[in-house]
N, C-alpha and C positions, 0 to 999 in steps of 0.2 A: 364590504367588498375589498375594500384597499386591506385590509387585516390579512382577509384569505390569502391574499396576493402575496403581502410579505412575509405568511408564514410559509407558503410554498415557495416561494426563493430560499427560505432559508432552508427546507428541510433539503430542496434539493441541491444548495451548497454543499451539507454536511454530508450530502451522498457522493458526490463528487469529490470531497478530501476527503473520506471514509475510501472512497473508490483509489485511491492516490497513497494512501498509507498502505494498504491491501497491496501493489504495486510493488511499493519501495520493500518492503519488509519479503515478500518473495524474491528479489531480485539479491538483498543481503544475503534468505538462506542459499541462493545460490553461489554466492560467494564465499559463505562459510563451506559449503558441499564441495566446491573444488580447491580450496584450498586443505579442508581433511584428504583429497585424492592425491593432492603434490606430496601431499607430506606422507601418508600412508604408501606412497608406492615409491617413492625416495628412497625407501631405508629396506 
């Protein structure tokens, strides 16, 4: 019982910084996506 336990904490850890990386990494391409717009319409 206690096994079960800590394995389902951990797998739903690893969903929650999975969930969090997913996050961050979208937020970079958008970062990357307006800074191509500054610079693309800049010039």
């Amino acid at each position: 019982m206690m096994r079960r336990f800590l394995i389902l904490i951990l797998i739903s850890l690893l969903f929650i910084s999975g969930c969090e990386c997913v996050s961050g990494f979208g937020r970079d391409l958008q970062k990357a996506g307006s800074w191509l717009e500054r610079n693309t319409s800049s010039q």
